[in-house]
Structure formats: structure tokens, C-alpha cells
C-alpha positions in Angstrom: 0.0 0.0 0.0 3.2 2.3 0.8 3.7 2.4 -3.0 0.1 2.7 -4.2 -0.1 6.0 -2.3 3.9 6.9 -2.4 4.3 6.7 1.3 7.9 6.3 2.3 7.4 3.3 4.9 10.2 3.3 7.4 10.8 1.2 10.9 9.6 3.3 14.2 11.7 3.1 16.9 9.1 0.3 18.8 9.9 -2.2 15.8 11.1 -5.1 16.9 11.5 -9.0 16.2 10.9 -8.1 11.9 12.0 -10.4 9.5 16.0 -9.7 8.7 14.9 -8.6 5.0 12.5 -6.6 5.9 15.1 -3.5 6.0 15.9 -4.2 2.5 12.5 -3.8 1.5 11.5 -1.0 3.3 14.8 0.5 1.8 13.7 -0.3 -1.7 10.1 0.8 -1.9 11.5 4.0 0.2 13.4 4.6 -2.9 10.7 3.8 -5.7 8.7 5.7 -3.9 11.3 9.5 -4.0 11.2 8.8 -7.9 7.4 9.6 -8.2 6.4 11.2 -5.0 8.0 14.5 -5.6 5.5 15.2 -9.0 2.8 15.0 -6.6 -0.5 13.1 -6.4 -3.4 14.0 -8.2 -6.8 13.2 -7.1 -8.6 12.9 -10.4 -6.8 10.1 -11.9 -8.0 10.2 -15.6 -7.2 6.5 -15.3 -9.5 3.0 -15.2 -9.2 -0.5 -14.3 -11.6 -3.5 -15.8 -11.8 -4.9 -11.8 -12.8 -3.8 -8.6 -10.0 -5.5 -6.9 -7.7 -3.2 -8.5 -6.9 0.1 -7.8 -5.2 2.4 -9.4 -3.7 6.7 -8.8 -2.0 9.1 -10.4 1.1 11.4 -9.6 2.3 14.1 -11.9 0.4 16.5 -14.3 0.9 15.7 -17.9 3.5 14.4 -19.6 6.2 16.5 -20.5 9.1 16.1 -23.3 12.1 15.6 -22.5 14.4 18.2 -22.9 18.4 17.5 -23.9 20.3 17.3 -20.2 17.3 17.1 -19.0 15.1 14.5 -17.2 11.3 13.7 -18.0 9.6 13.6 -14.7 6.0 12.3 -16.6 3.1 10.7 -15.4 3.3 8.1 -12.9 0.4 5.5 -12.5 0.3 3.1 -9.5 -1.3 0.1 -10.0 -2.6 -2.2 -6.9 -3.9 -5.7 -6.9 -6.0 -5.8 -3.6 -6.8 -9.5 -3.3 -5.5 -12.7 -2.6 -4.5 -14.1 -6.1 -3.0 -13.1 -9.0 -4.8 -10.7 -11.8 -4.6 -9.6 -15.2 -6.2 -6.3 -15.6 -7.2 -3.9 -18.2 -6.2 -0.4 -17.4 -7.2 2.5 -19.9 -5.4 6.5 -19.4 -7.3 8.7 -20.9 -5.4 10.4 -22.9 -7.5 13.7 -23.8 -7.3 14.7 -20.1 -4.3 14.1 -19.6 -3.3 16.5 -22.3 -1.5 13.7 -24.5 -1.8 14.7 -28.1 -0.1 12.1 -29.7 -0.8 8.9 -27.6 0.9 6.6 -30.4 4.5 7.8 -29.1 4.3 7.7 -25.5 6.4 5.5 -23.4 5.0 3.1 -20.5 7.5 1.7 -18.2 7.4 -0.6 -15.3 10.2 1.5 -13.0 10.0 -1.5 -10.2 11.6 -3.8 -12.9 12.9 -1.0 -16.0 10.4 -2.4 -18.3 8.6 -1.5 -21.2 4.8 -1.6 -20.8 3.4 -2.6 -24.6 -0.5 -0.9 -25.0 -2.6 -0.2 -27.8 -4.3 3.2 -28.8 -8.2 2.3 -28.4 -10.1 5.1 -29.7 -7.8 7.3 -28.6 -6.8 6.6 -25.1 -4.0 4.1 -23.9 -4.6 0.6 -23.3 -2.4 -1.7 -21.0 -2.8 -5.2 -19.8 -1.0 -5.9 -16.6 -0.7 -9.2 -14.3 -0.6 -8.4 -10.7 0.5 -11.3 -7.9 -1.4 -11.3 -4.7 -1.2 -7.7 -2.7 1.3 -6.5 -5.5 1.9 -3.0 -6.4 3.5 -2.2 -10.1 4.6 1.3 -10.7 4.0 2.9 -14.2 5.9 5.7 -15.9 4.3 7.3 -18.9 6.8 9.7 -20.9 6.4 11.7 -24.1 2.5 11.4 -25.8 2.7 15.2 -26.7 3.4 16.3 -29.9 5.5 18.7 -31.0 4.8 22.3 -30.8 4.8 23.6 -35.0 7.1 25.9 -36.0 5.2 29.1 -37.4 6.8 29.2 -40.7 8.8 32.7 -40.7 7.8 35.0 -43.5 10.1 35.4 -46.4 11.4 39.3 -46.1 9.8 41.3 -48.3 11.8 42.9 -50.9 11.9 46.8 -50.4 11.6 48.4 -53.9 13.7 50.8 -54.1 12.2 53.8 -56.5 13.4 55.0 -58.9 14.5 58.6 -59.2 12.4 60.0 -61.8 14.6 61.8 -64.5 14.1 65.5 -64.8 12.9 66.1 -68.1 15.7 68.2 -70.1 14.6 71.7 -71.0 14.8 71.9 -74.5 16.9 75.1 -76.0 14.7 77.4 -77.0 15.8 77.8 -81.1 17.7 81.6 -81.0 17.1 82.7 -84.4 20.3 84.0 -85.7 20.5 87.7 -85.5 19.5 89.0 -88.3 22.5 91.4 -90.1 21.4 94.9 -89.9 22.1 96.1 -93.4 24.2 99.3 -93.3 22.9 101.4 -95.6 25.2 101.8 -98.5 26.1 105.3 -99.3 24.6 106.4 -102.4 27.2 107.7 -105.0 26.1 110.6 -106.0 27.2 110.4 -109.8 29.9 113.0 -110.3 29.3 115.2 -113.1 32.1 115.3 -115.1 33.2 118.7 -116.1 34.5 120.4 -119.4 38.0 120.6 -117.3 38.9 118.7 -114.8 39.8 120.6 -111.9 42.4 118.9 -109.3 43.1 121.5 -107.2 46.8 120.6 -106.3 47.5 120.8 -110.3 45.4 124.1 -110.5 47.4 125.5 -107.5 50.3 124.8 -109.4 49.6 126.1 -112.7 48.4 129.3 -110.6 52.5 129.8 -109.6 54.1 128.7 -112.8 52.1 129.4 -115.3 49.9 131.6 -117.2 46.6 129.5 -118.2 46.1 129.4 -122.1 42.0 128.9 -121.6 40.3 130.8 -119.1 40.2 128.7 -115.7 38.9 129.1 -112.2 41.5 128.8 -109.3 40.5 128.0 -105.9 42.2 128.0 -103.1 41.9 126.1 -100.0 41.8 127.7 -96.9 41.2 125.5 -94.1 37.5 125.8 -94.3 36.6 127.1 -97.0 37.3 127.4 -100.5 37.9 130.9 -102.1 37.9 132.1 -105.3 41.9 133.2 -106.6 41.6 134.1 -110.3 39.8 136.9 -111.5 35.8 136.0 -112.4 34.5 135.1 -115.6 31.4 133.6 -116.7 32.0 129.9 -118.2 29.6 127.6 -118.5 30.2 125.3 -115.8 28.7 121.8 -114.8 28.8 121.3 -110.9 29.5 118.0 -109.7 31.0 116.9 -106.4 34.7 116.5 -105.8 35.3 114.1 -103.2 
């Protein structure tokens, strides 16, 4: 009953006259009983047996995965045949309460004697057949039965678009008309009118000093300014032109 319950059994100091193996029992089960009685037990068992004569409790929550370095403490099930002869019993863990999402890959082993448990998945819960000798306890640890949490698929970065700079439209030149060429005006030639005599005034000048004129002539002079009249007047006909 010590393990059924995970009571540590130990001799009070009134024992006396016990059967010289008795301290290695009450050493063992003291020892089966520190690997499942620090999870705690649980009232609600989420756990059934096929016979009245055997009774069964739970310790520890759900089960846990194990983590690396670490240990899986798991679900422990005690199992307790309460009568006089040996049983085989049916006992189902229901899985849904006891948060096991993936029942198929759980573990169930006999701690007492390091043993796997075989079961089958019936409608979703655990199913185990056990034989029990007369007044025996067995000790069942269940490990793993919870799936793996999904990885959320990360996102693929999105890709920044960089803009593009927008080209600033080239001002087109403005045609410039080529400058139109102011015509200078041409000087008109006023058409010289050409006399009887030609009168070039240095020659004229000269004749004036060196010699008599044959045909009547007009002298001028120049003065700076103005032009004045040396030889003596006559009246010629004359055709006035300009003398550049």
C-alpha cells in the first residue's frame, strides 16, 4: 500500500522482532517511492481498471518532453492488486485529459523492474494489460504522448523596392534665331558730273604759280574751311559735280 499511495514506509523506533529482510524492502520501496512522489499526487486520476480488486492513482500532471540534459519527470500511474491471487487487468489512461496529443508515441515503463509496458491506442486513449501477484503494487511511468509544438513558418522578407529617381525632363533650348544682319545702308554715290576741265586743285594750285593759263580757268584755293575764289571772275559755263 506504501507504493500505491507513495508513502515512504520506514521502521519506528518500537519495531522489533521483523524479518531480517525486511530493512531491504523497506529500503527499496523507500526509494521507488522518492522517484514519483516529488510530482505530486493528483486526485482525479484520468485513469481506469476492468476490476474492482484493483486500484489504481496518479502522480504528476501531464506528460512532458524531454528536454536535452534534462530529465522527463512524466506521469506516474500506481497500479494495486487488492486480493489474494494473482490478476490480469485492463487499465485505460485517458489520454485527452491528460493533455496527451499524440498517444501513439508515449512510453510506459514498469520502474519497479525498468520495463517496457506494450498498450494499444483504443479510440484514442492508452490501453495496458497488466498481471498483478497477490497484494502487488506495479509502478507505471508514462513519458512523451505530446506532440511537438509547429514551427510558425517565418515569412520570407519582403523585398523593399527601391524607387526610382524620376529623371528630370531636359529643357529643351529654345531655337535663337540668328540675329538678323542689320544692313548698313550703303552710301549712295552721287554720280559726279564730269566737267569740261577737270579741276584737281593741287595741279590748279600749281599752274596758278608757274604758269599763265592758255583757256580761261577758275583757281580755288583752299583755306582750311573754306574754299575761295583766286583768279579773277568770268562767266563759263560750268557743270557742278562733287569733288570728293
Amino acid at each position: 500500500m506504501a507504493l500505491l499511495y507513495g508513502v515512504r514506509p520506514r521502521r519506528g523506533p518500537n519495531g522489533a522482532g521483523w524479518d531480517p529482510a525486511a530493512d531491504q524492502a523497506i529500503s527499496d520501496t523507500t526509494h521507488l517511492v522518492g522517484r514519483y512522489w516529488a510530482v505530486g499526487w493528483q486526485p482525479l486520476t484520468y485513469a481506469r481498471t476492468d476490476g474492482n480488486d484493483v486500484w489504481a492513482e496518479r502522480f504528476g500532471r501531464v506528460a512532458t518532453i524531454s528536454q536535452p540534459g534534462e530529465a522527463a519527470p512524466g506521469l506516474f500511474f500506481t497500479v494495486h492488486n487488492r486480493s489474494d491471487i494473482t490478476r490480469t487487468a485492463a487499465i485505460t489512461l485517458e489520454t485527452a485529459r491528460l493533455g496527451l496529443t499524440d498517444p501513439a508515441s508515449a512510453v510506459l515503463t514498469d520502474i519497479a523492474i525498468t520495463q517496457t509496458v506494450p498498450f494499444d491506442v483504443v479510440n484514442g486513449d492508452i490501453v495496458a494489460h497488466l498481471t498483478l501477484g497477490p497484494r502487488q503494487t506495479r509502478v507505471l511511468q508514462l513519458s512523451g504522448g505530446v506532440a511537438a509544438p509547429t514551427a510558425t513558418p517565418t515569412p520570407p522578407p519582403t523585398s523593399t523596392v527601391t524607387p526610382t529617381a524620376t529623371a528630370t525632363p531636359t529643357k529643351t533650348a529654345t531655337p535663337t534665331s540668328p540675329p538678323m544682319a542689320t544692313a548698313t545702308p550703303t552710301r549712295t554715290s552721287i554720280p559726279t558730273a564730269t566737267p569740261l576741265h577737270q579741276l584737281h586743285l593741287p595741279l590748279i594750285l600749281d599752274r596758278a604759280t608757274t604758269a599763265t593759263p592758255s583757256l580761261p580757268v577758275i583757281i580755288l584755293t583752299d583755306r582750311g574751311e573754306e574754299m575761295a575764289l583766286l583768279s579773277a571772275p568770268v562767266t563759263l559755263p560750268l557743270i557742278v559735280g562733287h569733288v570728293a
